[in-house]
C-alpha positions in Angstrom: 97.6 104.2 129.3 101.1 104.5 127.7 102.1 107.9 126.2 105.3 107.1 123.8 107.5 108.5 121.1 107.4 106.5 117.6 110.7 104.9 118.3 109.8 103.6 121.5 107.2 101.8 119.8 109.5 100.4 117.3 112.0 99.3 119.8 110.0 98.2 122.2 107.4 96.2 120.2 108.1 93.1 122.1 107.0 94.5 125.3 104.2 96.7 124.3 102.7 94.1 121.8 101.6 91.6 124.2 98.7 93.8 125.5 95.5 94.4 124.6 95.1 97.8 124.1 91.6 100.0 124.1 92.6 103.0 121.8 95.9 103.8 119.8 96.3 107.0 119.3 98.7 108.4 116.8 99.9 112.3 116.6 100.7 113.1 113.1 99.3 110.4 111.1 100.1 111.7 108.4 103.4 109.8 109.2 101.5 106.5 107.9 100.8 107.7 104.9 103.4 105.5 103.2 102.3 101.6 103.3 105.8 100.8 103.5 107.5 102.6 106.4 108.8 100.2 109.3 106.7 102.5 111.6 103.5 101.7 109.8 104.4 97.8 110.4 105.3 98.1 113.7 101.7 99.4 114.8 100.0 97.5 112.8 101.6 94.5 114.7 99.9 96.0 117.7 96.4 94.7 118.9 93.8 97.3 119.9 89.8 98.0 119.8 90.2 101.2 118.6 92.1 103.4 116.5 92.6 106.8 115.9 94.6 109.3 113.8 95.8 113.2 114.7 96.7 115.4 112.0 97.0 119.1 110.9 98.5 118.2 107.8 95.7 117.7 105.1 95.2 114.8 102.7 96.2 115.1 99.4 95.2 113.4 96.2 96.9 110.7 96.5 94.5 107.4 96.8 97.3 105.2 98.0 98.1 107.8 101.2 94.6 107.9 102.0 94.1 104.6 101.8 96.9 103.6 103.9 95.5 105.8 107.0 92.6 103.9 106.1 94.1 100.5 106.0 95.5 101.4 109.3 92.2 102.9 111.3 90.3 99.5 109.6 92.1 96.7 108.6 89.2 94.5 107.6 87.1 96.8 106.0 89.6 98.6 103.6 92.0 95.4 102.7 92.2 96.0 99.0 94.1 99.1 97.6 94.4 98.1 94.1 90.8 98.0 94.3 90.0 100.9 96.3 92.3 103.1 93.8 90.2 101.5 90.7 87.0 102.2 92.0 88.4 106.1 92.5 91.0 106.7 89.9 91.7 109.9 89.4 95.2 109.7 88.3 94.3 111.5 85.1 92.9 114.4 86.9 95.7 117.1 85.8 95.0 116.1 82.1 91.7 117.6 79.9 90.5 114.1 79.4 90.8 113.0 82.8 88.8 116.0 84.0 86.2 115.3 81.3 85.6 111.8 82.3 85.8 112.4 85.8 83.4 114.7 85.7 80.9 112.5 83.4 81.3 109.8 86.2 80.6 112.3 89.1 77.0 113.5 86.6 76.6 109.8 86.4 77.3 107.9 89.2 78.7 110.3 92.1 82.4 109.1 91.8 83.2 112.3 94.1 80.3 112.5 96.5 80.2 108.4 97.2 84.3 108.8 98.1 82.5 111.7 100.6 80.2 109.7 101.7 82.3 106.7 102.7 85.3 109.2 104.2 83.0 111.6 106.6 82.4 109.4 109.3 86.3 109.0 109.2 87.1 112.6 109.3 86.8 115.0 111.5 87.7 118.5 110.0 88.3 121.6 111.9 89.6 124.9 110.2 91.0 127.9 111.5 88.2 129.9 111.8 86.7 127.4 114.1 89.4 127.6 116.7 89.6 129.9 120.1 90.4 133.5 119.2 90.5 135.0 122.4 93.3 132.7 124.0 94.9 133.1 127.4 98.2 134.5 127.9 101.1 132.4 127.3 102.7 131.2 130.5 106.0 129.2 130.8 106.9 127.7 134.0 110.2 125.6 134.8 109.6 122.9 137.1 112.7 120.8 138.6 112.0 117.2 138.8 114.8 114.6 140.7 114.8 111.3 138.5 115.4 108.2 140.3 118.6 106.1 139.4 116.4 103.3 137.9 114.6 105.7 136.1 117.8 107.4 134.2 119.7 104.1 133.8 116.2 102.8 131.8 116.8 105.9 129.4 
């Protein structure tokens, strides 16, 4: 198990890469939301079994965001976004029209529910409510740790 910060990833790509990894796991995935971003590239370049995404920050209606994080957790199952953002347009959602036909589509073929049904097994959703309430005091210890000389010249 390697616990890493995004540019370590980046920069050391050609180290990391030639493993097989189990799970990656990626804090704030909301950071791959944008197809383009070298970071997005960089762990896509990695090979693993499993993938996962951690966010608090919630999706918005954006089809190309979600289906980047998508992309991402399954490659080979969501390959297509120009298809995946026809079969769910809703860019006209803000105008009267758009809500009209959106909502004749949802009465007719649940354009909504089947974009539910094919994200729930991807998300898991927690809200505030379902959190600890009663939660331990907050304790702050400082603990000195001698680093090795190999150790600080490798950072």
């Amino acid at each position: 198990m390697v616990v890493t910060s995004y540019e370590i990833v980046i920069r050391d790509r050609k180290y990391l890469s030639k493993y097989q990894w189990k799970y990656i796991i990626v804090d704030e995935g909301h950071r791959l939301k944008n197809m383009d971003c070298k970071l997005i590239r960089e762990l896509k370049s990695y090979h693993s079994a499993n993938r996962l995404l951690l966010t608090g920050t919630p999706l918005q209606n954006n089809l190309s965001e979600l289906w980047s994080l998508l992309n991402f957790l399954l490659p080979d199952i969501f390959d297509d976004r120009e298809g995946f953002e026809e079969w769910f347009d809703f860019s006209d959602i803000n105008a009267k029209e758009g809500q009209e036909r959106i909502l004749g589509e949802e009465s007719q073929s649940g354009l909504v529910s089947s974009l539910h049904h094919i994200l729930k097994p991807f998300l898991l959703r927690r809200v505030k409510t379902d959190g600890i309430t009663p939660l331990p005091c907050f304790a702050l210890f400082f603990i000195v740790i001698v680093i090795i000389t190999v150790i600080v010249i490798m950072y």
